[in-house]
MARKEZA-997560 format. One record per residue (C-alpha): x, y, z negated; residue number from 1. Coordinates in nm, 4 decimals. Each point is the difference from the previous one (the first is absolute). Layout:
<nodes>
[node [X, Y, Z], NUM]
...
</nodes>
This chain:
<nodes>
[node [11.8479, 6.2223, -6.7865], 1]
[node [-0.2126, -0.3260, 0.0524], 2]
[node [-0.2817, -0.1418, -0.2019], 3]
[node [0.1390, -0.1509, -0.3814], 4]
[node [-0.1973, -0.1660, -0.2696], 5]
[node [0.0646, 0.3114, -0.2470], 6]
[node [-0.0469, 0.3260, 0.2524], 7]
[node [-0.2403, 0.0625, 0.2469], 8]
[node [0.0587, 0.1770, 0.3681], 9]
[node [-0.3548, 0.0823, 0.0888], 10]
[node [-0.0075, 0.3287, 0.1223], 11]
[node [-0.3363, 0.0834, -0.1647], 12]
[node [0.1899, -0.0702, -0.3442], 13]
[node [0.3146, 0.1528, 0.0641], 14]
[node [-0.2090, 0.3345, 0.0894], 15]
[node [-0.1771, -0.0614, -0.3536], 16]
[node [0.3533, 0.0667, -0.2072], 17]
[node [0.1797, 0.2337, 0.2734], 18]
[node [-0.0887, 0.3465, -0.1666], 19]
[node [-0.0128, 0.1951, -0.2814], 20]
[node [-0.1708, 0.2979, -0.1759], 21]
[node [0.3031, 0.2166, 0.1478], 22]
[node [-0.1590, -0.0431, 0.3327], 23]
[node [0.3074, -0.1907, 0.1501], 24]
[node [-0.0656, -0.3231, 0.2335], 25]
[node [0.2407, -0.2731, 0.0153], 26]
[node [0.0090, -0.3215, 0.1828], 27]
[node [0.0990, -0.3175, -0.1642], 28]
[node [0.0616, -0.2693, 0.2051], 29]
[node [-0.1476, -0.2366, -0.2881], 30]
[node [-0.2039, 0.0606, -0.3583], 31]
[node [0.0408, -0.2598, -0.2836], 32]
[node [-0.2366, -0.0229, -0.3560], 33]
[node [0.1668, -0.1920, -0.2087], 34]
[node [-0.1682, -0.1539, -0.3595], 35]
[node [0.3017, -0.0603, -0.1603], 36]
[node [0.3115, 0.0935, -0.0829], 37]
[node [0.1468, -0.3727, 0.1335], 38]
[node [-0.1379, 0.1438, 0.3451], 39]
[node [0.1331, 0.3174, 0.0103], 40]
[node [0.3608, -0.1428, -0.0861], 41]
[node [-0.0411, -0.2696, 0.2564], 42]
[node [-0.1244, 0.2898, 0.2221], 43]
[node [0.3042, 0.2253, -0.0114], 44]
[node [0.1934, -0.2786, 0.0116], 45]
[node [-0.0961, -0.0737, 0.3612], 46]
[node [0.0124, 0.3545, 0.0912], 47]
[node [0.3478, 0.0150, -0.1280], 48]
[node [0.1081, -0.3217, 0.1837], 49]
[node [-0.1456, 0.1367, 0.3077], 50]
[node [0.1112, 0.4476, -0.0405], 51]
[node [-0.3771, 0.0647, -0.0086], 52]
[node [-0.0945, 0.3607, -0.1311], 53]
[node [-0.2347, -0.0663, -0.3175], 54]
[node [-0.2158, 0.3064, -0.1243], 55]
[node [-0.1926, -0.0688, -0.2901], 56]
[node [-0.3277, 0.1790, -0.0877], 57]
[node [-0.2791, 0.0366, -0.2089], 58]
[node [-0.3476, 0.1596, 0.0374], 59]
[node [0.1849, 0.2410, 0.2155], 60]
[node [-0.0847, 0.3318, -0.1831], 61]
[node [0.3714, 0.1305, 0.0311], 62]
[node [0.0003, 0.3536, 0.2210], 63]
[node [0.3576, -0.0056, 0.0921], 64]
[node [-0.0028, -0.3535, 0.2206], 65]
[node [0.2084, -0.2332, -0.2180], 66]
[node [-0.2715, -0.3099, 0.0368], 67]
[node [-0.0199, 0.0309, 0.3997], 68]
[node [0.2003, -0.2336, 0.1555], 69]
[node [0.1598, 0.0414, 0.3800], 70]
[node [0.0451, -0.2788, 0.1528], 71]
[node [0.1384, -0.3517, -0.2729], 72]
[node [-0.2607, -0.1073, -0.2860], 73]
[node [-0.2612, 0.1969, -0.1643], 74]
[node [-0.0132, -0.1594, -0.3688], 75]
[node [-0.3316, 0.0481, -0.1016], 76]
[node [0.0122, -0.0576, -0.4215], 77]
[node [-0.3859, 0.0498, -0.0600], 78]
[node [-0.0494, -0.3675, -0.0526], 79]
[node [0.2656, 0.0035, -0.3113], 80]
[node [-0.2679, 0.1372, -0.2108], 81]
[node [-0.0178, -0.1792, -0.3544], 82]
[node [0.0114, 0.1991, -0.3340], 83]
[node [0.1953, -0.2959, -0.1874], 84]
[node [-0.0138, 0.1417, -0.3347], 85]
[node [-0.0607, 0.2676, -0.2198], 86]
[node [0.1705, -0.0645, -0.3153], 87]
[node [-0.1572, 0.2584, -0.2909], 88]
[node [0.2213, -0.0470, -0.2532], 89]
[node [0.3228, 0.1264, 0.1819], 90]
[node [-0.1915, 0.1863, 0.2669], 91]
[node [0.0935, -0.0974, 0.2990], 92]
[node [-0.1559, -0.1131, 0.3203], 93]
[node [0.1225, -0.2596, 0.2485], 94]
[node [-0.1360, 0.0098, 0.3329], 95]
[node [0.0482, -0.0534, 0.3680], 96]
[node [0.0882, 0.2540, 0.2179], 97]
[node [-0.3587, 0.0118, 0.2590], 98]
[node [-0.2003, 0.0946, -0.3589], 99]
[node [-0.1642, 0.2936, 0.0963], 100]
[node [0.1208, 0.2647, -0.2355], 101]
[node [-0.3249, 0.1560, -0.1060], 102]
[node [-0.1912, -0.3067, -0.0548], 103]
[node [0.3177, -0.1043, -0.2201], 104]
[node [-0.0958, 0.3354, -0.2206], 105]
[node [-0.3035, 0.0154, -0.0508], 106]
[node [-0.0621, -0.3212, -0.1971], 107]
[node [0.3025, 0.0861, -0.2319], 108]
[node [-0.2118, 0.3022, -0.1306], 109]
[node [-0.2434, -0.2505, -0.1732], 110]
[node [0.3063, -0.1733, -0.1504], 111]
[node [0.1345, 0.2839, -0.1599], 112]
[node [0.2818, 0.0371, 0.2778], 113]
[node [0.1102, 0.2281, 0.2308], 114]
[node [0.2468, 0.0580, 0.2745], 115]
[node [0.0719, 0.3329, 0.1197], 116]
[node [0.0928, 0.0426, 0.3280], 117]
[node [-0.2614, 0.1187, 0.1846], 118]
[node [0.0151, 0.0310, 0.3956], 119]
[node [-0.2859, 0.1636, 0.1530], 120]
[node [-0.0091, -0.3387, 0.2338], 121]
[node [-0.0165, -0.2306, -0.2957], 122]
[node [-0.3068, -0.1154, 0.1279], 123]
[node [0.1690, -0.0276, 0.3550], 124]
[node [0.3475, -0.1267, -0.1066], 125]
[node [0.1884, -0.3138, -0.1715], 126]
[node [0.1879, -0.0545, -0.2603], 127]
[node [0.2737, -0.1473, 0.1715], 128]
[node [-0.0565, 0.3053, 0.2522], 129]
[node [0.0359, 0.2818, -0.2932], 130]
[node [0.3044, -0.1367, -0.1536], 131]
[node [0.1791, -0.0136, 0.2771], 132]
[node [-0.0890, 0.3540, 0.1055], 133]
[node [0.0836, 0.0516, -0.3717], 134]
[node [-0.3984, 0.2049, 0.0207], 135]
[node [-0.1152, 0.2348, -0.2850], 136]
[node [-0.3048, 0.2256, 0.0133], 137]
[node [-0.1583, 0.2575, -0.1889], 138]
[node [0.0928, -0.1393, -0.3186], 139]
[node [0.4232, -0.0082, 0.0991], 140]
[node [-0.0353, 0.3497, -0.2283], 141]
[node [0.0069, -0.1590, -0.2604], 142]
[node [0.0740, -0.3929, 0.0514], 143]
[node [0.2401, -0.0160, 0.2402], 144]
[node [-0.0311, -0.2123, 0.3216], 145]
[node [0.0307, -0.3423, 0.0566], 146]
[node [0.3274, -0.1128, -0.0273], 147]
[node [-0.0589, 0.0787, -0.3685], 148]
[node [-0.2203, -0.2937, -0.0981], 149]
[node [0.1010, -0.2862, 0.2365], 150]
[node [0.2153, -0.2110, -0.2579], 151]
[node [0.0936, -0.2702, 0.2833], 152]
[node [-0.0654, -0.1092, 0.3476], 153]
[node [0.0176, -0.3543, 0.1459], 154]
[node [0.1173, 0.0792, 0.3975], 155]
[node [0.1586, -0.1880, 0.2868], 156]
[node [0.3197, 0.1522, 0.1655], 157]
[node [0.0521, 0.0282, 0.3642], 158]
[node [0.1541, -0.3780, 0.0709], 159]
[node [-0.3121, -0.1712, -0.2184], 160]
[node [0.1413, -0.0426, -0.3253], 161]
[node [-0.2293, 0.0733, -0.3085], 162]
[node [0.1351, 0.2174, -0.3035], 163]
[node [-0.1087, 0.1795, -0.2825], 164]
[node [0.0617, 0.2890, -0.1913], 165]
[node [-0.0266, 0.1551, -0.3152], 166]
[node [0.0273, 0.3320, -0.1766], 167]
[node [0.2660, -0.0205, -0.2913], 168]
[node [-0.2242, 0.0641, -0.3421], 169]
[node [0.3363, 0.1347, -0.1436], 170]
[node [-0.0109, 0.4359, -0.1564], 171]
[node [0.3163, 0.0164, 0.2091], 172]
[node [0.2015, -0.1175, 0.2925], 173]
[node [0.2814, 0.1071, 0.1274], 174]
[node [0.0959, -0.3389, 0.2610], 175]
[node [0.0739, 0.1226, 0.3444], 176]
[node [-0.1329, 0.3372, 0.1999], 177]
[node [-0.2684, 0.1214, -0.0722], 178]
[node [-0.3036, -0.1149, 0.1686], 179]
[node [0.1315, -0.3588, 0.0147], 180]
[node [0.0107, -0.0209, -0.3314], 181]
[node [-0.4231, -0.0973, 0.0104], 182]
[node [0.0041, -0.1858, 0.3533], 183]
[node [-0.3813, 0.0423, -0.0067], 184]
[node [0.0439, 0.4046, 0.0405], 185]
[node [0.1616, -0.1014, 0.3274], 186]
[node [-0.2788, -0.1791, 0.1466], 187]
[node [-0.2773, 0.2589, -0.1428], 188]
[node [-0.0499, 0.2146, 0.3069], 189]
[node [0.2092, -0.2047, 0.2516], 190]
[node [-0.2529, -0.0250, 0.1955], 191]
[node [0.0501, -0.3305, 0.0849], 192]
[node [0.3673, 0.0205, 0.1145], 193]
[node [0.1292, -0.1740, -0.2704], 194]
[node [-0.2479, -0.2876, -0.0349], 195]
[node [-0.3603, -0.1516, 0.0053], 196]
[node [-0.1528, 0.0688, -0.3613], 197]
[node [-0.1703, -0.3368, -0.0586], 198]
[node [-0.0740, 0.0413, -0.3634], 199]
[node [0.0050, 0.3146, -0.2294], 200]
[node [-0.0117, 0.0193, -0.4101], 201]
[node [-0.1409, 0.3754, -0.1554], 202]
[node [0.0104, 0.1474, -0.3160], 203]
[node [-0.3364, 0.1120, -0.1183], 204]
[node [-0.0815, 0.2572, -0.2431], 205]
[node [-0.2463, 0.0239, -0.2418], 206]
[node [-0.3233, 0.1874, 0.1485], 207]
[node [-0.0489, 0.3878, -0.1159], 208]
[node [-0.2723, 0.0591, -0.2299], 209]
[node [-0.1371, 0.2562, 0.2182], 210]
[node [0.0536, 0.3143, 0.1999], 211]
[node [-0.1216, 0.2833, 0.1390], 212]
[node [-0.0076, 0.0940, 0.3736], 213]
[node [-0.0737, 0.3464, 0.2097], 214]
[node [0.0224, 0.2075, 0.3008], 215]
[node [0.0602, 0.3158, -0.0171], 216]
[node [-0.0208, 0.3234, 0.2616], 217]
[node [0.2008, 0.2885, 0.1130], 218]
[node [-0.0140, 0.2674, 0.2087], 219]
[node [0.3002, -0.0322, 0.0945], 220]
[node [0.2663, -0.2881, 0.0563], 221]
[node [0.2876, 0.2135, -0.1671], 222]
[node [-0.2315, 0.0068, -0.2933], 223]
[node [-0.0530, -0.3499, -0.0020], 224]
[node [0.3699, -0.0949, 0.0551], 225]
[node [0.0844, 0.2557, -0.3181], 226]
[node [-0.2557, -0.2177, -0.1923], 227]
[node [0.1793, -0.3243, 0.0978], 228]
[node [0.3064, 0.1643, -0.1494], 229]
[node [-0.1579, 0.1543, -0.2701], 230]
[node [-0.1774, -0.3587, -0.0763], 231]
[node [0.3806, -0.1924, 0.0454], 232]
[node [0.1665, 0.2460, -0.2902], 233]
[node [-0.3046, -0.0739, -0.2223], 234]
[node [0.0949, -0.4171, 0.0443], 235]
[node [0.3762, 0.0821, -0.0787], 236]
[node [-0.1028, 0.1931, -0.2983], 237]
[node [-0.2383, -0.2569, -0.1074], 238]
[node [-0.2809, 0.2273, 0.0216], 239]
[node [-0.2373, -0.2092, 0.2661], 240]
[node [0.0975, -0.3701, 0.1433], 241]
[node [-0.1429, -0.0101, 0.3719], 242]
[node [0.0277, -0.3260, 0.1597], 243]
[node [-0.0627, 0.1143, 0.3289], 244]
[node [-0.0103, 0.3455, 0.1734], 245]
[node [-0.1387, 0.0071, 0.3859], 246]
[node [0.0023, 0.2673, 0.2643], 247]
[node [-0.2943, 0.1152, 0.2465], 248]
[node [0.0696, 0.2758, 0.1798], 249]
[node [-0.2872, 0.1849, 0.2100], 250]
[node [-0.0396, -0.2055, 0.2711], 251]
[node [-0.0009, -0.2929, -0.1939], 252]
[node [-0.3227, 0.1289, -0.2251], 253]
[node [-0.1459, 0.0530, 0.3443], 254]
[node [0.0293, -0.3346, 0.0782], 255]
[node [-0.1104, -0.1683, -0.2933], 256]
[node [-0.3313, 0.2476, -0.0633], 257]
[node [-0.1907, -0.2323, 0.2048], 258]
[node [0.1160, -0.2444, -0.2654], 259]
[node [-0.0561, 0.1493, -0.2977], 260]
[node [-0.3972, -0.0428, -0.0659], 261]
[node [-0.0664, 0.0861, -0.3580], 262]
[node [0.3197, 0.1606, -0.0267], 263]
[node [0.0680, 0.3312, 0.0426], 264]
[node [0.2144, 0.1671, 0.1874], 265]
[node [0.0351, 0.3694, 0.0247], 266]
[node [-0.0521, 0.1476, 0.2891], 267]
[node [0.2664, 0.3086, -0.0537], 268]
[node [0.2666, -0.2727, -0.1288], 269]
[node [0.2685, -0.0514, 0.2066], 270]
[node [0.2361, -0.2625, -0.1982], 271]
[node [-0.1074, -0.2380, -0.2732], 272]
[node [0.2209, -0.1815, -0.2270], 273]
[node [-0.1082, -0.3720, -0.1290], 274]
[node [0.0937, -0.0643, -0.3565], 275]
[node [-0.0208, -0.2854, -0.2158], 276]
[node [0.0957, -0.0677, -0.4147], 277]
[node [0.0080, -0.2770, -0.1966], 278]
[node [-0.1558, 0.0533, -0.3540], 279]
[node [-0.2026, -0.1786, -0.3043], 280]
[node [-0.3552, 0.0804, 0.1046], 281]
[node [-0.0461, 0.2170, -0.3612], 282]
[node [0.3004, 0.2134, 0.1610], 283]
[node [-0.1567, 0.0500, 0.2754], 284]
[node [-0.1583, 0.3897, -0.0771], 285]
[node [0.3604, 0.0859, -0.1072], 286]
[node [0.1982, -0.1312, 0.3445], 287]
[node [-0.2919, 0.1877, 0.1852], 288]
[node [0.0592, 0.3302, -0.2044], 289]
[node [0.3824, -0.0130, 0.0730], 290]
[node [-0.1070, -0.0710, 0.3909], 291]
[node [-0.2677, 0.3342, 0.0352], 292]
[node [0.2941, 0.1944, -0.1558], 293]
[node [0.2547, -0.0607, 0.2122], 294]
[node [-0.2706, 0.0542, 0.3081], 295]
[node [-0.1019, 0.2907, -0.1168], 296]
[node [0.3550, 0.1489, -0.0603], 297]
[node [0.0627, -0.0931, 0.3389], 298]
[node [-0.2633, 0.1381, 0.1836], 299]
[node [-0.2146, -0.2364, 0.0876], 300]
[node [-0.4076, -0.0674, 0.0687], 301]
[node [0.0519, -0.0763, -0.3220], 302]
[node [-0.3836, -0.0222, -0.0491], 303]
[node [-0.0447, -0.2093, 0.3071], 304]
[node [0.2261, -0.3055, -0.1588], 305]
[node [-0.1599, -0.3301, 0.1340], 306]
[node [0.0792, -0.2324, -0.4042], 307]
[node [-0.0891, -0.3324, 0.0567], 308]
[node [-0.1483, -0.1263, -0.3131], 309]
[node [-0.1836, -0.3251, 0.0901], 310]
[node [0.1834, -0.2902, 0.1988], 311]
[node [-0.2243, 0.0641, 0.2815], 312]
[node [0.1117, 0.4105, 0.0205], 313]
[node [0.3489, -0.1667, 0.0236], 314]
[node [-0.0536, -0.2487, 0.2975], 315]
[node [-0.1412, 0.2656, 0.1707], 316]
[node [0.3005, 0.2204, -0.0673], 317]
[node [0.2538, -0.2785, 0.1054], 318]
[node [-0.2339, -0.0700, 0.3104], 319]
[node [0.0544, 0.3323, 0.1046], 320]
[node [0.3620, -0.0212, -0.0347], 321]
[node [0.0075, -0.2837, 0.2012], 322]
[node [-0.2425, 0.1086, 0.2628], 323]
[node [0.2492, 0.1774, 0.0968], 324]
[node [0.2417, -0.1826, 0.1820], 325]
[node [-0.2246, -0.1936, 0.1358], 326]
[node [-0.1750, 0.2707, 0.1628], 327]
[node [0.3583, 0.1165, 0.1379], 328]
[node [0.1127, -0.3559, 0.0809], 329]
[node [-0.3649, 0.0132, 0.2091], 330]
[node [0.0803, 0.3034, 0.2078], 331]
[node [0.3332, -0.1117, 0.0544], 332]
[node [-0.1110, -0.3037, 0.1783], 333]
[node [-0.2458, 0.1819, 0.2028], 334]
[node [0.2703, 0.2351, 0.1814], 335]
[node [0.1903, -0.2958, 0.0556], 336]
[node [-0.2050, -0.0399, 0.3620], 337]
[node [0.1519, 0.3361, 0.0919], 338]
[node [0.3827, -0.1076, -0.0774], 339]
[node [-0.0567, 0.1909, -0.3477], 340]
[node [-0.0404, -0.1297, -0.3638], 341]
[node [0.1025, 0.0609, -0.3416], 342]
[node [0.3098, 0.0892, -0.1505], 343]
[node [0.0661, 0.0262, -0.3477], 344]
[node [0.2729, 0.1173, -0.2307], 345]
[node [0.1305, -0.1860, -0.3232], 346]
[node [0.2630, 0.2093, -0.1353], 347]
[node [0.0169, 0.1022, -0.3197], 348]
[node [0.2260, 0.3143, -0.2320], 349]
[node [0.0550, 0.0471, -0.3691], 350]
[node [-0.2253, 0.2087, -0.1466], 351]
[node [0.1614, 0.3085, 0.0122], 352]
[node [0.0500, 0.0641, 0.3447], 353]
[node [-0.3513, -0.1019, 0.0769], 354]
[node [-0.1891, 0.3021, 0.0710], 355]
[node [0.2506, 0.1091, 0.2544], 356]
[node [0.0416, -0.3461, 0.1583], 357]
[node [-0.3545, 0.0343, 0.0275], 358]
[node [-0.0045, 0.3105, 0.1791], 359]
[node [0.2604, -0.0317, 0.2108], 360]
[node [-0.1482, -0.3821, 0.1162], 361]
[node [-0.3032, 0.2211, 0.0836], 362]
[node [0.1373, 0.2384, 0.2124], 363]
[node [0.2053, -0.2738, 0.1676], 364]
[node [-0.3111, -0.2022, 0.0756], 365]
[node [-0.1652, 0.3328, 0.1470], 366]
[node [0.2399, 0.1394, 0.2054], 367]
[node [0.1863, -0.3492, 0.0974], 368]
[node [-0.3027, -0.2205, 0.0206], 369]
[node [-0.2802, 0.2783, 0.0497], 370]
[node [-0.2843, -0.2457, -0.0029], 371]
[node [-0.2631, -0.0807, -0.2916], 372]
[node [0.2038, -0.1122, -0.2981], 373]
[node [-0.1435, -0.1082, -0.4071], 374]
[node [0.2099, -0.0457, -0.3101], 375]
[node [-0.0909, -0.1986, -0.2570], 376]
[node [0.1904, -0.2685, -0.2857], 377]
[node [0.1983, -0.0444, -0.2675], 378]
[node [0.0746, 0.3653, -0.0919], 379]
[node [0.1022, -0.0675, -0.3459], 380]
[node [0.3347, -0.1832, 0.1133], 381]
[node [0.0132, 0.2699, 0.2562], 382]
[node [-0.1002, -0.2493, 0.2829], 383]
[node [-0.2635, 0.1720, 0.2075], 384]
[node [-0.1180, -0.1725, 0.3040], 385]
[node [-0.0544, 0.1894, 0.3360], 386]
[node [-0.1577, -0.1734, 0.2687], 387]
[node [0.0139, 0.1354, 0.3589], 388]
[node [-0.2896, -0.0758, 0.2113], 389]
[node [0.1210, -0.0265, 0.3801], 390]
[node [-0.2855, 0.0239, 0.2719], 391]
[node [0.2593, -0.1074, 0.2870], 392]
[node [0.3668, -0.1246, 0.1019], 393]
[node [0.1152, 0.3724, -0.0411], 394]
[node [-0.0917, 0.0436, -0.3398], 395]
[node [0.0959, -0.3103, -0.0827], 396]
[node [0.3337, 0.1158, 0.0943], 397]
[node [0.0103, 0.3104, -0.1684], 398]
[node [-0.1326, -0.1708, -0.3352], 399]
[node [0.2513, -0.2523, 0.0265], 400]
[node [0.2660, 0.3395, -0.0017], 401]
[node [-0.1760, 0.1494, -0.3205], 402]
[node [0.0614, -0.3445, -0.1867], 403]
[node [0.3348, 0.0140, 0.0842], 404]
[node [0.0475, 0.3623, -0.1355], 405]
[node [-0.1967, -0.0562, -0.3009], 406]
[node [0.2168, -0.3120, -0.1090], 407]
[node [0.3155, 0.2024, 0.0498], 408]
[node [-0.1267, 0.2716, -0.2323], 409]
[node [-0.1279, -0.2720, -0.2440], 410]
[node [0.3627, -0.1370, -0.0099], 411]
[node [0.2125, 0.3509, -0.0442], 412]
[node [-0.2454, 0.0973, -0.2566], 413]
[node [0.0576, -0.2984, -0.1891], 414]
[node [-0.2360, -0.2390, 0.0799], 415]
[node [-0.0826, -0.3094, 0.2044], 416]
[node [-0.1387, -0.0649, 0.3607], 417]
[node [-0.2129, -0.2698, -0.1879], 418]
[node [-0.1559, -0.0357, -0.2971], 419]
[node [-0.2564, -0.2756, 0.0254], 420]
[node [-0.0555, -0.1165, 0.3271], 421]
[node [0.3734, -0.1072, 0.1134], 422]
[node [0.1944, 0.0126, 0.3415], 423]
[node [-0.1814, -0.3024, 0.1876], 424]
[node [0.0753, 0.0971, 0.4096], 425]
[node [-0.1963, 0.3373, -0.0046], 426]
[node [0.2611, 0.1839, -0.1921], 427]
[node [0.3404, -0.1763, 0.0303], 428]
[node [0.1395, 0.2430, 0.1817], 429]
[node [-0.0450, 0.1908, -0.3331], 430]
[node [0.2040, -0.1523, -0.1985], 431]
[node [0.3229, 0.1268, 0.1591], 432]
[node [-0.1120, 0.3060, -0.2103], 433]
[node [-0.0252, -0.0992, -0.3257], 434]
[node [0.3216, -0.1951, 0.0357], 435]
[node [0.3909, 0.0015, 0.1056], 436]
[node [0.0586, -0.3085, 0.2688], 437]
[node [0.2184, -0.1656, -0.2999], 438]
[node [-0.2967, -0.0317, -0.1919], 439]
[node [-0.2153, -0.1130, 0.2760], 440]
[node [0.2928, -0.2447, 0.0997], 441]
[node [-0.0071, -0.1638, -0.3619], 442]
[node [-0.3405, -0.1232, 0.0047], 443]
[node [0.0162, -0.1204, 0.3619], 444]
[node [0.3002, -0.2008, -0.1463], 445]
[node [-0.2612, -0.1393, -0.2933], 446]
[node [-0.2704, -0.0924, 0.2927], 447]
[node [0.2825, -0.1947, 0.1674], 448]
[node [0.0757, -0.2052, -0.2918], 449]
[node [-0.3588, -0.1334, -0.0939], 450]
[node [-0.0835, -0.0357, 0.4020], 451]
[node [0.2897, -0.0847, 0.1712], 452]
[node [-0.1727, -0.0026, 0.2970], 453]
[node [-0.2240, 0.3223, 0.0104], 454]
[node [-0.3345, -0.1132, 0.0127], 455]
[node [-0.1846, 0.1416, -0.2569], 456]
[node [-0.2089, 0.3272, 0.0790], 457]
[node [0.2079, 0.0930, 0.2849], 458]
[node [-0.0660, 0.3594, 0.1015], 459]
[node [-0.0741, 0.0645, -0.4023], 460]
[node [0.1856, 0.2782, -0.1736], 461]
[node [0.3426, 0.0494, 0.1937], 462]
[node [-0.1445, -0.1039, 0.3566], 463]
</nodes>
């Protein structure tokens, strides 16, 4: 591609926005930052005149490759970065799609707002990035994920034109198949096959009173995964409201000890379980009392229970939660040098075939993968993360195989092959199990209609 007024060819840029956190390197042969939506339009409108590829991308926190570009235009949307309104009265925010999604947050807490999802990039990631990966978090327990509160979504098709569209406000709706019936559900978690998100509108909710938040400590992960049951009835039953319920399994606490400073962490505990409640702060003693009950009845450290009580007991507690990751996404760069890396697994069961999924996905990692493996994640919508740490090419390999068997037993248990991340290129070949090729046919037919021509995200989702 030569030189334009609205993308740049320098190779020293185009290495800038080639990778990912996933650990996969493209090669775009250009990389444009638009500041408007007029420029992104007149942008794909050249790239459709001309069949170039056009991969759009955002802070480029995805692990499963959808923002790296091979070869065509990388579509850098960092620059589209206004928050053009928050109106209070109807709570709702309007806002571009480069708005980094956890300095979007955090002022809405002084406002009285509050939106839920809750990725554990939000400080890495875009708006525009997490609704089109349709992200949740922590919080999905009990909120949902994104495609929940995006009300509509300005975007530009694959020949340049510019279209809206909005959620019907209607109780019921019955126009069409399912699915088209709200366009915008179609877009949230395309992944950018279906369009580039130029503007997005979100539905707000009012901002809890308060909430409790703790980590508690098992000897054992059956134990723990029991609790997470136990703790799932007592929400059906009305008994305890969790928003969020997380999973660190023993090499996880091992990693985030060094972490943990004032916190303490056991050292006979080999799971913990991260908990948080919403409450008025005089209700506070009684949520707590229902909490220690169910620990106790479940065998845990129950006297060992880490309750954060001030807001700075609860930053630390999300800062271990999030220290996580990192620390794997860390490692996982530094076998890449050895043709190794990080591999990690996004699948997700109901409820009751958890423990076993569980089990089995550990013995699968052990005797298929047999290399240093930690679980961790959103246990309470039984979607536990395992990452595989490869040291080399072989391992690599092998991981790769333990993937594959764990998202098959995801899928005949009932479940998904993802839950939060999506397919991006990493795990296309994926999707083949979670669907029949009629299904799989269908939406290619829907990526044909709104880009005639292909060019959006090529390589994203079906390959």
């Amino acid at each position: 591609m030569e030189e334009s007024r609205f993308w740049s060819v320098e190779p020293s840029v185009r290495e800038a926005y080639a990778e990912d956190a996933s650990g996969l390197i493209g090669s775009p042969d250009a990389v444009a930052r638009p500041t408007s939506e007029e420029e992104v339009a007149e942008i794909v409108r050249l790239c459709a005149d001309r069949s170039i590829p056009v991969t759009p991308q955002g802070l480029r926190s995805s692990t499963v490759g959808g923002p790296v570009a091979f070869g065509g235009l990388a579509l850098n949307l960092e620059r589209l970065n206004r928050t053009i309104d928050i109106d209070m009265e109807r709570r709702l925010a309007i806002i571009e799609p480069g708005v980094v999604l956890g300095e979007f947050k955090r002022p809405l807490i002084d406002a009285g707002l509050f939106y839920p999802p809750d990725p554990t990039s939000e400080n890495e990631c875009t708006v525009g990035g997490s609704v089109l990966t349709n992200a949740s978090g922590s919080r999905t327990y009990q909120y949902g994920p994104t495609r929940r509160y995006v009300r509509s979504l300005r975007l530009v098709l694959g020949d340049g034109r510019t279209t809206e569209i909005t959620r019907s406000r209607a109780s019921k709706n019955t126009a069409g198949y399912f699915g088209f019936q709200d366009p915008v559900d179609l877009l949230c978690g395309s992944e950018g096959t279906l369009g580039i998100v130029t503007r997005v509108t979100l539905d707000l909710l009012p901002a809890p009173p308060g909430f409790i938040a703790g980590m508690a400590f098992f000897l054992r992960l059956g134990d723990a995964l029991g609790f997470v049951v136990s703790a799932d009835r007592a929400r059906q039953a009305g008994l305890l409201e969790p928003r969020c319920l997380e999973l660190f399994d023993d090499a996880s606490l091992d990693l985030i000890r060094p972490h943990a400073g004032k916190l303490g962490i056991p050292g006979v505990a080999k799971t913990a379980i991260f908990f948080e409640q919403e409450c008025e702060p005089d209700e506070e003693s009684i949520v707590l009392d229902g909490w220690l009950d169910l620990l106790e009845r479940a065998r845990a450290l129950a006297e060992d229970t880490i309750i954060a009580t001030t807001e700075e007991q609860f930053l630390e507690l999300r800062e271990l939660r999030h220290a996580l990751p990192s620390e794997m996404n860390e490692r996982g760069r530094r076998a890449r040098d050895s043709g190794g890396g990080k591999l990690s697994t996004d699948w997700a069961v109901p409820i009751e075939a958890l423990a076993a999924t569980v089990e089995d996905a550990t013995r699968i990692a052990g005797e298929t993968f047999g290399g240093p493996f930690v679980r961790y994640g959103h246990i309470g919508n039984g979607h536990p993360h395992f990452n595989l740490l490869a040291e080399n090419a072989e391992m690599l390999a092998r991981a790769r195989e333990a993937t594959h068997r764990m998202a098959m037993l995801a899928v005949e248990r009932g479940g998904t092959i993802t839950a939060e991340h999506g397919i991006g290129k990493i795990k296309r070949d994926y999707l083949r199990y979670q669907y029949p090729d009629w299904v799989v046919q269908a939406m290619r037919a829907v990526k044909r209609t709104v880009d005639p021509k292909g060019i959006l995200a090529p390589g994203n989702i079906f390959g």
